[in-house]
C-alpha positions in Angstrom: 65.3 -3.6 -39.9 66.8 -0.3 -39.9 65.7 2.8 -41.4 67.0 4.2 -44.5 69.1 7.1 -44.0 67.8 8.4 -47.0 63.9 8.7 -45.2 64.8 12.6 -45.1 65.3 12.6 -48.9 62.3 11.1 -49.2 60.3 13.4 -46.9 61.8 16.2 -48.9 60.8 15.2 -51.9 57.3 14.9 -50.2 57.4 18.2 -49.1 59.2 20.2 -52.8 56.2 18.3 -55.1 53.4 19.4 -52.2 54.4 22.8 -52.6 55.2 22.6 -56.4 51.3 21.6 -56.6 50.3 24.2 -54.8 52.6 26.5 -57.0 50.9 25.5 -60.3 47.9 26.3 -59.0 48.3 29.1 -57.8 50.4 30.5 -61.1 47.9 29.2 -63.1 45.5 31.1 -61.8 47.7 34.3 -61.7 47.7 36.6 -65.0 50.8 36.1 -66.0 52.5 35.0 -69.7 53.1 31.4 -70.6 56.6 32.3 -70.9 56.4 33.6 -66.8 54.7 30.6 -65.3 57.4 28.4 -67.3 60.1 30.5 -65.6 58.8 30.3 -62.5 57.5 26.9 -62.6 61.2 25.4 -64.6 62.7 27.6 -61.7 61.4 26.1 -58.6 61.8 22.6 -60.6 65.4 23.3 -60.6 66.0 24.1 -57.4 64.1 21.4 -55.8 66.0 19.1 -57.6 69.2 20.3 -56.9 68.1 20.1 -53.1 67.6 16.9 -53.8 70.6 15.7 -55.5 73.1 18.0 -53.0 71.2 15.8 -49.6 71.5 12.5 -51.4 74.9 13.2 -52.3 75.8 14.7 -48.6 74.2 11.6 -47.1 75.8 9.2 -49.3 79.3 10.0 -48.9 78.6 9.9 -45.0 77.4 6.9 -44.5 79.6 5.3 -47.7 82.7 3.4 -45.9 85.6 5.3 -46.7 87.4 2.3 -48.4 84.8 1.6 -50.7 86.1 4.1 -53.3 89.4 3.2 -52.9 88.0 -0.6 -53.3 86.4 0.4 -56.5 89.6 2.6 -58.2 91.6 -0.6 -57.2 89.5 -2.8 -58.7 89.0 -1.0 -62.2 92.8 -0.7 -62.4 93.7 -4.4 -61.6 91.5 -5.0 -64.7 94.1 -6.2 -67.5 94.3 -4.1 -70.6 95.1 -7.0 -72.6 91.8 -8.7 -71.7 89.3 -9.6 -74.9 86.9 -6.8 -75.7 83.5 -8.6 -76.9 85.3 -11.9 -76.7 87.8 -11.6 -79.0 91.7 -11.6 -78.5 
């Protein structure tokens, strides 16, 4: 079997909640205000996940066929307007 091309994503997200571990320990043992270790905490949660999300999406739309948008636009507009909603005419 192949491997996923999406092991990378996976080893990120290894990697971004390894270091966000490390991060609330280490704020939580700084002095600082509730309202600080939230910002800095909510702030490296935000941009782990968007790391996240922007390599998932990169690596999607390479190794998505090309067609297979095209397939599924086609597909949603061959759908007849006319057809029962719920089963009813």
């Amino acid at each position: 079997m192949a491997a996923s091309p999406f092991n990378t994503v996976k080893l990120d997200v290894i990697v971004i909640a390894g270091f966000g571990l490390l991060l609330i320990v280490a704020v939580g043992g700084a002095q600082l205000s509730s309202g600080g270790q939230l910002l800095i905490l909510g702030g490296y949660g935000a941009a782990g996940a968007s790391w996240v999300v922007g390599r998932t999406r990169r690596i999607a739309k390479r190794t998505m066929p090309a067609d297979a948008t095209s397939t599924t636009n086609a597909h949603l507009k061959s759908q007849d307007s006319s057809s029962t909603h719920y089963g009813q005419k």
